[in-house]
BAROKOL-166777 format. One record per residue (C-alpha): y, x, z; residue in one letter. Coordinates in steps of 0.2 Angstrom, whole numbers, padded with zeros to 4 digits, always signed. Each point is the difference from the previous one (the first is absolute). Layout:
BEGIN
YXZa...
***
This chain:
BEGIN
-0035+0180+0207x+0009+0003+0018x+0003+0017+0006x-0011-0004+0015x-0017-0009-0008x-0016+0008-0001x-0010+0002-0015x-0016+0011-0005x+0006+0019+0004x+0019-0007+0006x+0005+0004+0018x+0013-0006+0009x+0018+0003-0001x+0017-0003+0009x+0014-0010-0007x+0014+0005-0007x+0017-0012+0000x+0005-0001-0018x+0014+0015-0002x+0015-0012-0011x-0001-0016+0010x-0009+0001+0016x-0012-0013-0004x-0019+0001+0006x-0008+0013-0008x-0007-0004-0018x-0016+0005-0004x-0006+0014-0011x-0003-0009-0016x+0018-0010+0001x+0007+0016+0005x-0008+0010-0015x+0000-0012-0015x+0022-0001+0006x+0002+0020+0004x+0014+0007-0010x+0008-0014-0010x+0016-0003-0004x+0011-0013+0007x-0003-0015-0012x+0011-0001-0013x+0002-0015-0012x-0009+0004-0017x-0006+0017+0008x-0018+0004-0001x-0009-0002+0017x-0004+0020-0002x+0011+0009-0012x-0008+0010-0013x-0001+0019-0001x+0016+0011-0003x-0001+0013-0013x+0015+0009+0001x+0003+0019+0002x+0019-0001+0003x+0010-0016+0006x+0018-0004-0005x+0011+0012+0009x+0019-0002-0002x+0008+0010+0015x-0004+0006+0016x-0021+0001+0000x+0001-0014+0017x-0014-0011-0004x-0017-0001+0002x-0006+0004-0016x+0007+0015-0007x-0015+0009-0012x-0017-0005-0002x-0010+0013+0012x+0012-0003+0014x-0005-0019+0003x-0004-0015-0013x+0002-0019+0005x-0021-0003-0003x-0002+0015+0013x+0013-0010+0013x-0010-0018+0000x-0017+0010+0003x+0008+0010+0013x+0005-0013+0009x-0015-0008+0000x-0012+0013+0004x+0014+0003+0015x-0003-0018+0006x-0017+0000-0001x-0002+0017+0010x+0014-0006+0013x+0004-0017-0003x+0010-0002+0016x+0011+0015-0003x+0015+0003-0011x+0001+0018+0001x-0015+0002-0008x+0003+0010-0018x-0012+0001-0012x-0002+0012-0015x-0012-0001-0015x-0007+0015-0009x-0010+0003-0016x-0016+0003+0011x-0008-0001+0016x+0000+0019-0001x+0019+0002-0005x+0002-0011+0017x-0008+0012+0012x+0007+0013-0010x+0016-0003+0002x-0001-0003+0021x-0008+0016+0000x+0010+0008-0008x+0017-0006+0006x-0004+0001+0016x-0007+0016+0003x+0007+0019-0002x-0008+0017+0000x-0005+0004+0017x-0001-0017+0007x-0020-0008+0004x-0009-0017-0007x-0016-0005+0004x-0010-0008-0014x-0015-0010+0002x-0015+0011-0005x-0012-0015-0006x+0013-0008-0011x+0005-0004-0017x-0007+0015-0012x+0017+0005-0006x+0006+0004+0017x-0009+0017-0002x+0011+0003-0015x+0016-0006+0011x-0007+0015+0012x+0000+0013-0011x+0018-0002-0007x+0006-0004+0018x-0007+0015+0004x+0009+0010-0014x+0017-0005+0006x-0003+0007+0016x-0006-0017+0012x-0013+0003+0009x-0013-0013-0001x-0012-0006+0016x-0013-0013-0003x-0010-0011+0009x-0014-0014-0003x+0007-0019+0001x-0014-0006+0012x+0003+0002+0019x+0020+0004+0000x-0005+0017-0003x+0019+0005-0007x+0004+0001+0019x-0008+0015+0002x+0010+0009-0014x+0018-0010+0002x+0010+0013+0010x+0015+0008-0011x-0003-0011-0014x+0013-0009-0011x-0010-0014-0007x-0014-0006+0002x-0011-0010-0015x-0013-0012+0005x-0012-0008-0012x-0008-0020+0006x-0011-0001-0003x-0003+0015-0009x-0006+0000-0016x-0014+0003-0004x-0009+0002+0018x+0007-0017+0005x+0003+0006+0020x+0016-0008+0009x+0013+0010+0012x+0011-0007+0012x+0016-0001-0009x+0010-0005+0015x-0007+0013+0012x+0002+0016-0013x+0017-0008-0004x+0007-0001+0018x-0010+0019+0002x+0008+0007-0016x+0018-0008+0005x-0001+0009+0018x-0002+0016-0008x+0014-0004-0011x-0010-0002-0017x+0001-0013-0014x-0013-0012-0004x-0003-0005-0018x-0016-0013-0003x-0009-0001-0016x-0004-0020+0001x-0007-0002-0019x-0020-0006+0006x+0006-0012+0011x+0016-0006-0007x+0016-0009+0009x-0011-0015+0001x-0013+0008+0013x+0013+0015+0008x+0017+0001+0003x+0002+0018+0005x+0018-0001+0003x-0002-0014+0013x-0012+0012+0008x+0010+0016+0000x+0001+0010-0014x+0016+0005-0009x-0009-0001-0018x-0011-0013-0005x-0006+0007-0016x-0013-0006-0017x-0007+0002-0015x+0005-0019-0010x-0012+0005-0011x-0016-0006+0011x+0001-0018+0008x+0019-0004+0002x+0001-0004-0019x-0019-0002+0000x-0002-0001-0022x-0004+0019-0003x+0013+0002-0015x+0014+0008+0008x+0005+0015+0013x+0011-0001+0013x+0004+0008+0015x+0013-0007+0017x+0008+0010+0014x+0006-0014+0013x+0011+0005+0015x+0011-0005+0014x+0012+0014+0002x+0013+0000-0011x+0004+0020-0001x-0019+0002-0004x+0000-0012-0013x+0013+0010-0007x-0008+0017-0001x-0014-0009-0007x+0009-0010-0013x+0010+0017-0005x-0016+0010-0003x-0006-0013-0013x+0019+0000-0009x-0006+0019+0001x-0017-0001-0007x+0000-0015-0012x-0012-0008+0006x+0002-0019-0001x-0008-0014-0011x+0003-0009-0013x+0007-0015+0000x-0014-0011-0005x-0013+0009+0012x+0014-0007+0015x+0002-0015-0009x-0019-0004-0004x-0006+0007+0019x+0015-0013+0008x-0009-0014-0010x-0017+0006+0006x+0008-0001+0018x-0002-0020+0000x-0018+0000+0002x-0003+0014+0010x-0005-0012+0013x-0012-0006-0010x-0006+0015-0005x-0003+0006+0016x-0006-0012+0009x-0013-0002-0013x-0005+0020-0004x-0001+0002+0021x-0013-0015+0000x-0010+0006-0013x-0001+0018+0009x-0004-0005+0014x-0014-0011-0007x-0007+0013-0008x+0001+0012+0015x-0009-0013+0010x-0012+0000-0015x-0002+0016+0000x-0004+0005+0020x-0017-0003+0000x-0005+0008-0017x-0011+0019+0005x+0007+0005-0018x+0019+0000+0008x+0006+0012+0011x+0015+0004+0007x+0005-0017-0002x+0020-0002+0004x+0013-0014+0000x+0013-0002+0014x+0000-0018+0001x-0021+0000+0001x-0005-0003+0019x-0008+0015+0005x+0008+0011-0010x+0010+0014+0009x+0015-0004-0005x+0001-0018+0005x+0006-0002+0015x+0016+0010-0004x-0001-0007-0018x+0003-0018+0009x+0013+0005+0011x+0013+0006-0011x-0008-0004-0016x+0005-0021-0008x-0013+0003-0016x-0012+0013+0000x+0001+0006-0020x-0013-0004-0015x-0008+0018+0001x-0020+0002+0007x-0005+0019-0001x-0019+0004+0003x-0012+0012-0004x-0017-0002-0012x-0014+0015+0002x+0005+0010-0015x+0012+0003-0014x-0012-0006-0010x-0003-0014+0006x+0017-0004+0002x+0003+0002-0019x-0016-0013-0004x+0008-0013+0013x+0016+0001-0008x-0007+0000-0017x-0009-0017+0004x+0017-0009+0007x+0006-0017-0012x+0012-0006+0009x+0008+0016+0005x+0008+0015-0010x+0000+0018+0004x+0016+0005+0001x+0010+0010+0011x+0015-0008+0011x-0001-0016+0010x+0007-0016+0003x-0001-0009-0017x-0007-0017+0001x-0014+0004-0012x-0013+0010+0014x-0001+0018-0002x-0011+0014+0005x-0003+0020-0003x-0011+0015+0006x+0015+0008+0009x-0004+0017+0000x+0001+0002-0017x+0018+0006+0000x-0001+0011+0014x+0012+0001+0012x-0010-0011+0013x-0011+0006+0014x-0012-0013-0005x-0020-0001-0002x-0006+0000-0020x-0004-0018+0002x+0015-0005+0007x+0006-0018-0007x+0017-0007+0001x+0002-0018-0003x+0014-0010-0003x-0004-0021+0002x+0009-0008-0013x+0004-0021-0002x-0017-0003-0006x-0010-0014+0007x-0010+0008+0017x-0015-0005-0005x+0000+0004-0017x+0007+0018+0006x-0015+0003+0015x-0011-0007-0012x+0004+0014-0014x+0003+0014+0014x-0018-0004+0008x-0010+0001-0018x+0008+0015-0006x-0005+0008+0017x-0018-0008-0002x+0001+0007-0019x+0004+0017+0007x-0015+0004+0011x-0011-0001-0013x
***
Protein backbone atom coordinates (compact mmCIF):
# COMPACT_ATOMS: atom_id res chain seq x y z
CA UNK A 1 0.00 0.00 0.00
CA UNK A 2 1.28 3.71 -1.05
CA UNK A 3 2.44 6.16 1.42
CA UNK A 4 -0.40 8.39 0.33
CA UNK A 5 -3.88 6.11 -0.08
CA UNK A 6 -6.47 6.15 2.32
CA UNK A 7 -7.93 3.33 4.15
CA UNK A 8 -10.51 3.01 7.12
CA UNK A 9 -8.62 5.26 10.01
CA UNK A 10 -5.38 6.14 7.57
CA UNK A 11 -4.91 9.78 6.95
CA UNK A 12 -2.88 11.29 4.47
CA UNK A 13 0.83 11.61 4.31
CA UNK A 14 3.70 13.37 2.32
CA UNK A 15 6.24 11.39 0.35
CA UNK A 16 9.35 10.68 0.99
CA UNK A 17 12.26 10.14 -1.87
CA UNK A 18 13.72 6.79 -1.18
CA UNK A 19 16.93 7.68 1.05
CA UNK A 20 19.72 5.10 -1.17
CA UNK A 21 18.59 5.78 -4.59
CA UNK A 22 16.50 8.58 -5.11
CA UNK A 23 13.77 6.82 -6.73
CA UNK A 24 10.02 7.69 -6.00
CA UNK A 25 9.19 7.07 -2.71
CA UNK A 26 8.22 3.23 -2.01
CA UNK A 27 5.34 2.68 0.09
CA UNK A 28 5.10 1.55 3.59
CA UNK A 29 4.75 -2.13 3.11
CA UNK A 30 7.69 -2.33 0.47
CA UNK A 31 9.52 -0.24 2.79
CA UNK A 32 8.85 -2.50 5.99
CA UNK A 33 8.90 -6.11 4.62
CA UNK A 34 12.82 -4.68 3.12
CA UNK A 35 13.87 -2.45 6.30
CA UNK A 36 17.21 -3.68 7.60
CA UNK A 37 18.55 -6.45 5.35
CA UNK A 38 21.68 -6.99 4.34
CA UNK A 39 23.08 -6.55 1.05
CA UNK A 40 22.28 -9.90 -0.92
CA UNK A 41 24.79 -12.15 -0.62
CA UNK A 42 24.89 -15.60 -2.75
CA UNK A 43 23.90 -18.48 -0.37
CA UNK A 44 23.10 -15.97 2.57
CA UNK A 45 19.74 -16.04 4.13
CA UNK A 46 17.41 -13.16 3.01
CA UNK A 47 17.58 -12.25 7.01
CA UNK A 48 20.48 -13.65 8.92
CA UNK A 49 19.62 -15.44 11.98
CA UNK A 50 20.28 -14.19 15.62
CA UNK A 51 23.84 -13.86 17.07
CA UNK A 52 24.61 -15.32 20.23
CA UNK A 53 27.78 -14.16 21.15
CA UNK A 54 29.04 -12.54 24.40
CA UNK A 55 32.60 -11.71 23.06
CA UNK A 56 33.71 -11.60 19.25
CA UNK A 57 37.25 -12.58 18.03
CA UNK A 58 39.55 -9.82 19.13
CA UNK A 59 43.19 -10.08 17.97
CA UNK A 60 44.69 -6.49 18.39
CA UNK A 61 43.64 -3.11 18.76
CA UNK A 62 39.63 -3.23 19.75
CA UNK A 63 38.68 -1.13 16.13
CA UNK A 64 35.71 -2.94 15.02
CA UNK A 65 32.35 -2.75 15.45
CA UNK A 66 31.80 -5.50 17.65
CA UNK A 67 33.91 -5.78 20.45
CA UNK A 68 31.67 -7.55 23.70
CA UNK A 69 28.39 -8.46 23.68
CA UNK A 70 26.63 -5.49 25.74
CA UNK A 71 28.32 -2.94 23.62
CA UNK A 72 26.54 -3.88 20.27
CA UNK A 73 25.61 -7.34 18.46
CA UNK A 74 25.06 -7.72 14.60
CA UNK A 75 21.03 -8.82 15.25
CA UNK A 76 20.74 -5.48 17.19
CA UNK A 77 22.54 -3.57 13.95
CA UNK A 78 19.83 -4.97 11.05
CA UNK A 79 16.80 -3.98 13.63
CA UNK A 80 18.29 -0.61 14.20
CA UNK A 81 18.60 0.06 11.01
CA UNK A 82 15.26 -0.75 10.17
CA UNK A 83 13.35 0.82 12.93
CA UNK A 84 15.70 4.00 11.65
CA UNK A 85 14.30 3.71 8.16
CA UNK A 86 11.03 3.36 9.09
CA UNK A 87 11.05 6.47 11.47
CA UNK A 88 13.00 8.67 9.05
CA UNK A 89 13.32 6.89 5.88
CA UNK A 90 14.71 9.99 4.00
CA UNK A 91 17.37 10.68 6.46
CA UNK A 92 20.76 9.00 6.93
CA UNK A 93 21.64 10.48 10.04
CA UNK A 94 19.11 8.79 11.75
CA UNK A 95 20.67 6.33 14.66
CA UNK A 96 18.62 4.01 16.22
CA UNK A 97 19.23 2.10 19.49
CA UNK A 98 17.33 -1.04 20.86
CA UNK A 99 16.91 -1.70 24.50
CA UNK A 100 15.54 -4.57 26.54
CA UNK A 101 12.24 -2.53 27.21
CA UNK A 102 10.07 0.12 26.37
CA UNK A 103 10.94 1.34 29.92
CA UNK A 104 14.82 0.81 29.67
CA UNK A 105 14.29 3.13 26.34
CA UNK A 106 12.85 6.09 28.11
CA UNK A 107 14.98 5.36 30.95
CA UNK A 108 17.90 5.80 29.34
CA UNK A 109 17.02 9.45 27.58
CA UNK A 110 15.93 10.51 30.74
CA UNK A 111 18.52 9.74 32.44
CA UNK A 112 21.30 10.56 30.02
CA UNK A 113 20.25 13.63 29.43
CA UNK A 114 19.35 15.28 32.47
CA UNK A 115 21.44 16.38 35.72
CA UNK A 116 20.62 17.55 39.22
CA UNK A 117 19.16 20.80 39.06
CA UNK A 118 18.07 20.84 35.43
CA UNK A 119 13.95 20.71 34.70
CA UNK A 120 11.76 18.03 32.44
CA UNK A 121 8.22 18.12 32.03
CA UNK A 122 6.54 14.90 32.07
CA UNK A 123 3.07 14.36 30.85
CA UNK A 124 0.65 13.93 33.79
CA UNK A 125 -1.92 11.66 32.08
CA UNK A 126 0.63 9.18 30.75
CA UNK A 127 1.88 5.72 30.79
CA UNK A 128 1.47 4.61 34.65
CA UNK A 129 5.20 3.98 35.29
CA UNK A 130 5.90 7.60 34.55
CA UNK A 131 5.00 8.30 38.19
CA UNK A 132 7.67 5.95 39.26
CA UNK A 133 10.10 7.83 36.72
CA UNK A 134 9.06 10.86 38.85
CA UNK A 135 9.98 9.80 42.11
CA UNK A 136 13.59 8.62 41.27
CA UNK A 137 13.93 11.83 39.10
CA UNK A 138 13.18 13.50 41.88
CA UNK A 139 15.58 11.79 44.11
CA UNK A 140 18.59 12.83 42.15
CA UNK A 141 17.76 16.14 42.45
CA UNK A 142 15.53 17.16 38.74
CA UNK A 143 12.85 18.91 39.32
CA UNK A 144 9.97 17.63 37.66
CA UNK A 145 6.84 19.80 36.04
CA UNK A 146 3.82 18.15 34.47
CA UNK A 147 1.22 18.89 32.46
CA UNK A 148 -1.81 17.20 30.71
CA UNK A 149 -1.36 16.03 26.80
CA UNK A 150 -4.69 17.63 25.71
CA UNK A 151 -4.56 21.35 24.63
CA UNK A 152 -0.58 21.94 24.32
CA UNK A 153 -0.80 22.52 27.94
CA UNK A 154 3.37 21.85 28.43
CA UNK A 155 3.48 25.51 27.05
CA UNK A 156 2.60 26.93 30.16
CA UNK A 157 5.32 25.17 32.16
CA UNK A 158 8.25 24.99 29.40
CA UNK A 159 10.43 28.07 30.61
CA UNK A 160 14.03 26.71 32.03
CA UNK A 161 13.37 23.23 31.26
CA UNK A 162 15.88 20.72 29.68
CA UNK A 163 13.60 18.34 28.12
CA UNK A 164 10.55 17.97 27.41
CA UNK A 165 8.49 14.48 27.17
CA UNK A 166 5.47 14.26 25.13
CA UNK A 167 3.12 11.29 25.10
CA UNK A 168 0.74 10.91 21.41
CA UNK A 169 -1.47 10.04 21.95
CA UNK A 170 -1.08 9.31 25.54
CA UNK A 171 -1.72 6.28 26.85
CA UNK A 172 -4.27 5.61 28.35
CA UNK A 173 -6.58 8.84 27.85
CA UNK A 174 -5.89 8.71 24.11
CA UNK A 175 -5.68 12.96 23.82
CA UNK A 176 -3.28 14.34 20.95
CA UNK A 177 -0.81 17.41 21.28
CA UNK A 178 0.87 19.44 18.75
CA UNK A 179 4.19 17.93 18.40
CA UNK A 180 5.35 20.38 16.10
CA UNK A 181 4.18 23.37 17.88
CA UNK A 182 5.57 22.34 21.71
CA UNK A 183 8.65 21.23 19.66
CA UNK A 184 9.39 24.46 17.87
CA UNK A 185 8.29 26.16 21.64
CA UNK A 186 10.60 23.90 23.69
CA UNK A 187 13.64 24.44 21.07
CA UNK A 188 13.12 28.48 21.53
CA UNK A 189 13.69 28.00 25.13
CA UNK A 190 16.52 25.98 24.42
CA UNK A 191 15.07 22.48 25.69
CA UNK A 192 15.13 18.87 24.30
CA UNK A 193 12.37 17.08 22.86
CA UNK A 194 11.97 13.40 23.21
CA UNK A 195 8.64 11.74 21.84
CA UNK A 196 7.24 8.35 23.17
CA UNK A 197 5.76 7.14 19.57
CA UNK A 198 4.78 3.47 20.96
CA UNK A 199 0.48 3.79 20.42
CA UNK A 200 0.92 5.09 17.16
CA UNK A 201 3.92 3.45 15.74
CA UNK A 202 6.40 4.81 12.77
CA UNK A 203 3.64 3.67 10.52
CA UNK A 204 1.00 6.52 11.66
CA UNK A 205 3.90 9.34 13.27
CA UNK A 206 7.25 10.24 12.50
CA UNK A 207 8.13 12.48 15.18
CA UNK A 208 11.52 13.28 14.09
CA UNK A 209 10.26 14.58 10.81
CA UNK A 210 7.98 16.81 12.96
CA UNK A 211 10.59 18.15 15.46
CA UNK A 212 11.63 16.21 18.21
CA UNK A 213 15.24 15.12 18.86
CA UNK A 214 14.07 11.46 20.31
CA UNK A 215 11.44 9.39 18.77
CA UNK A 216 11.03 6.94 21.40
CA UNK A 217 8.80 3.13 22.14
CA UNK A 218 8.06 0.35 23.76
CA UNK A 219 8.61 -2.79 20.74
CA UNK A 220 6.70 -4.69 22.92
CA UNK A 221 3.15 -3.17 21.88
CA UNK A 222 2.43 -2.95 17.97
CA UNK A 223 5.92 -2.70 16.20
CA UNK A 224 6.51 -6.53 16.65
CA UNK A 225 2.67 -6.96 17.26
CA UNK A 226 2.88 -11.14 18.69
CA UNK A 227 2.97 -10.31 22.58
CA UNK A 228 6.00 -12.77 23.18
CA UNK A 229 8.77 -10.61 23.51
CA UNK A 230 9.98 -6.85 25.21
CA UNK A 231 11.63 -4.34 23.62
CA UNK A 232 12.22 -0.97 23.78
CA UNK A 233 14.03 1.77 20.85
CA UNK A 234 15.44 5.27 21.29
CA UNK A 235 15.68 6.83 17.76
CA UNK A 236 17.70 10.22 17.04
CA UNK A 237 19.08 12.50 14.65
CA UNK A 238 21.97 14.06 16.53
CA UNK A 239 24.74 12.17 16.70
CA UNK A 240 26.41 13.56 20.27
CA UNK A 241 22.82 12.75 21.79
CA UNK A 242 22.80 9.31 20.46
CA UNK A 243 25.84 9.04 22.00
CA UNK A 244 25.06 9.84 25.72
CA UNK A 245 22.23 7.68 25.11
CA UNK A 246 24.06 4.83 23.76
CA UNK A 247 26.80 5.10 26.69
CA UNK A 248 24.19 5.12 29.35
CA UNK A 249 22.78 1.69 28.20
CA UNK A 250 26.78 0.28 27.90
CA UNK A 251 26.39 1.75 31.68
CA UNK A 252 23.36 0.06 32.79
CA UNK A 253 22.94 -3.19 30.69
CA UNK A 254 20.11 -2.81 29.42
CA UNK A 255 19.97 -4.43 25.94
CA UNK A 256 18.05 -7.57 24.52
CA UNK A 257 18.86 -10.60 23.62
CA UNK A 258 19.54 -11.45 20.58
CA UNK A 259 16.58 -13.47 19.59
CA UNK A 260 14.05 -10.81 20.93
CA UNK A 261 15.96 -8.32 18.01
CA UNK A 262 16.02 -11.03 15.87
CA UNK A 263 12.35 -12.26 16.25
CA UNK A 264 10.91 -8.29 16.53
CA UNK A 265 12.98 -7.66 13.08
CA UNK A 266 11.08 -10.56 11.45
CA UNK A 267 7.83 -9.26 12.99
CA UNK A 268 8.69 -5.89 11.13
CA UNK A 269 7.68 -7.44 7.69
CA UNK A 270 4.13 -7.37 8.34
CA UNK A 271 3.80 -4.52 10.33
CA UNK A 272 1.87 -2.92 7.47
CA UNK A 273 -0.39 -5.51 7.73
CA UNK A 274 -0.79 -5.41 11.05
CA UNK A 275 -1.60 -2.10 11.22
CA UNK A 276 -3.59 -1.34 8.82
CA UNK A 277 -5.78 -4.03 9.90
CA UNK A 278 -5.76 -3.36 13.99
CA UNK A 279 -6.64 0.58 13.00
CA UNK A 280 -9.70 -0.64 10.90
CA UNK A 281 -10.92 -2.86 13.28
CA UNK A 282 -10.70 0.16 16.05
CA UNK A 283 -12.24 2.35 14.39
CA UNK A 284 -15.07 0.08 13.49
CA UNK A 285 -15.68 -0.71 16.80
CA UNK A 286 -15.43 2.93 17.88
CA UNK A 287 -18.12 3.67 15.26
CA UNK A 288 -19.97 0.75 16.88
CA UNK A 289 -19.70 2.02 19.88
CA UNK A 290 -20.92 5.88 19.62
CA UNK A 291 -24.33 5.48 19.89
CA UNK A 292 -24.41 2.86 22.69
CA UNK A 293 -26.02 4.99 26.35
CA UNK A 294 -23.80 2.04 28.19
CA UNK A 295 -20.42 3.86 26.72
CA UNK A 296 -19.11 6.87 27.97
CA UNK A 297 -16.21 8.71 27.33
CA UNK A 298 -15.94 7.06 24.33
CA UNK A 299 -12.17 8.08 22.75
CA UNK A 300 -10.28 7.23 19.58
CA UNK A 301 -8.32 9.86 17.55
CA UNK A 302 -8.89 8.71 14.19
CA UNK A 303 -13.12 8.71 15.15
CA UNK A 304 -14.84 11.91 13.62
CA UNK A 305 -15.85 13.82 16.44
CA UNK A 306 -13.53 12.87 18.70
CA UNK A 307 -11.39 15.64 20.20
CA UNK A 308 -8.42 14.66 19.09
CA UNK A 309 -9.16 14.36 15.28
CA UNK A 310 -8.57 17.08 13.67
CA UNK A 311 -4.89 17.38 15.14
CA UNK A 312 -4.89 13.43 15.04
CA UNK A 313 -5.26 13.83 10.99
CA UNK A 314 -2.76 16.52 10.55
CA UNK A 315 0.35 15.08 11.82
CA UNK A 316 -0.93 11.67 12.46
CA UNK A 317 -0.51 8.76 9.01
CA UNK A 318 -2.37 5.78 11.25
CA UNK A 319 -4.30 6.52 14.09
CA UNK A 320 -3.17 3.22 16.44
CA UNK A 321 -5.38 -0.05 17.36
CA UNK A 322 -6.32 1.25 20.98
CA UNK A 323 -10.38 2.44 21.85
CA UNK A 324 -10.61 3.57 25.55
CA UNK A 325 -14.21 4.11 26.97
CA UNK A 326 -15.93 4.00 30.10
CA UNK A 327 -18.91 1.54 31.33
CA UNK A 328 -21.09 2.66 34.57
CA UNK A 329 -19.31 0.75 37.12
CA UNK A 330 -16.34 -1.47 38.14
CA UNK A 331 -18.70 -4.07 38.32
CA UNK A 332 -19.86 -3.97 35.42
CA UNK A 333 -16.96 -3.58 33.66
CA UNK A 334 -15.65 -6.95 35.31
CA UNK A 335 -19.16 -8.80 33.80
CA UNK A 336 -18.43 -7.21 30.19
CA UNK A 337 -15.09 -8.37 30.08
CA UNK A 338 -15.95 -11.71 31.62
CA UNK A 339 -18.37 -12.25 28.69
CA UNK A 340 -15.70 -11.39 25.91
CA UNK A 341 -14.86 -14.71 23.27
CA UNK A 342 -13.13 -13.31 20.93
CA UNK A 343 -11.11 -11.13 23.13
CA UNK A 344 -8.61 -11.84 26.28
CA UNK A 345 -8.00 -9.79 29.24
CA UNK A 346 -4.71 -8.93 29.33
CA UNK A 347 -2.66 -6.07 29.93
CA UNK A 348 -0.44 -4.32 27.10
CA UNK A 349 -1.55 -3.57 23.53
CA UNK A 350 -0.91 -4.11 19.94
CA UNK A 351 -1.05 -7.91 19.64
CA UNK A 352 -2.95 -9.10 16.75
CA UNK A 353 -5.31 -11.26 18.93
CA UNK A 354 -7.77 -8.04 20.44
CA UNK A 355 -7.24 -7.20 23.96
CA UNK A 356 -8.90 -5.45 26.69
CA UNK A 357 -8.70 -4.62 30.74
CA UNK A 358 -10.44 -2.56 33.57
CA UNK A 359 -7.40 -0.10 33.71
CA UNK A 360 -7.52 1.12 36.94
CA UNK A 361 -6.79 -2.00 38.37
CA UNK A 362 -3.00 -1.30 38.63
CA UNK A 363 -3.26 2.10 39.75
CA UNK A 364 -1.32 4.61 38.50
CA UNK A 365 -4.03 6.07 36.08
CA UNK A 366 -6.41 8.99 36.82
CA UNK A 367 -9.07 6.93 35.34
CA UNK A 368 -12.88 6.09 36.40
CA UNK A 369 -13.52 2.35 37.91
CA UNK A 370 -14.90 1.30 34.69
CA UNK A 371 -12.57 2.59 32.58
CA UNK A 372 -11.80 -0.03 29.55
CA UNK A 373 -8.82 -0.07 27.28
CA UNK A 374 -9.02 -1.79 24.08
CA UNK A 375 -6.62 -2.96 21.96
CA UNK A 376 -8.18 -4.07 18.15
CA UNK A 377 -6.39 -7.04 16.97
CA UNK A 378 -6.41 -8.75 13.16
CA UNK A 379 -9.72 -10.44 13.80
CA UNK A 380 -12.44 -10.24 11.25
CA UNK A 381 -14.44 -6.62 11.98
CA UNK A 382 -17.45 -8.11 12.10
CA UNK A 383 -16.75 -11.10 13.99
CA UNK A 384 -14.89 -8.60 16.72
CA UNK A 385 -18.20 -5.72 16.97
CA UNK A 386 -20.10 -8.64 16.93
CA UNK A 387 -18.43 -10.13 20.26
CA UNK A 388 -17.66 -6.57 21.60
CA UNK A 389 -21.69 -5.72 21.32
CA UNK A 390 -22.88 -9.03 23.09
CA UNK A 391 -20.69 -8.92 25.87
CA UNK A 392 -21.91 -5.29 26.46
CA UNK A 393 -25.47 -6.39 26.02
CA UNK A 394 -24.57 -9.51 28.57
CA UNK A 395 -23.20 -7.00 30.91
CA UNK A 396 -26.41 -4.85 31.59
CA UNK A 397 -28.12 -7.52 32.74
Amino acid sequence: MRDDERIPGHAATSAHADRSTGAPPAGDGTRAVRAGLPEPAKYEPTLPGPVFAAHFHLPGEPTGPYTYGRDENPTWTHLERAIGELESPADDSVETLVFASGMAAISSVLFSQLRAGDAVVLPDDGYQALPLVREQLTAYGIEVRTAPTGGDAQLDVLDGARLLWLETPSNPGLDVCDVRRLADAAHARGALVAVDNTLATPLGQRPLDLGADFSVASGTKQLSGHGDLLLGYVACRDAELTAAVRRWRKIVGAIPGPMEAWLAHRSLATLHLRVDRQNANALALAEALRDRADVTGLRYPGLPGDPSYTLATRQMRRFGCVVSFELPSRAHSERFLDALRLVDDATSFGGVRSTAERRGRWGGDAVAEGFIRFSAGAEDADDLVADVLRALDEAKA
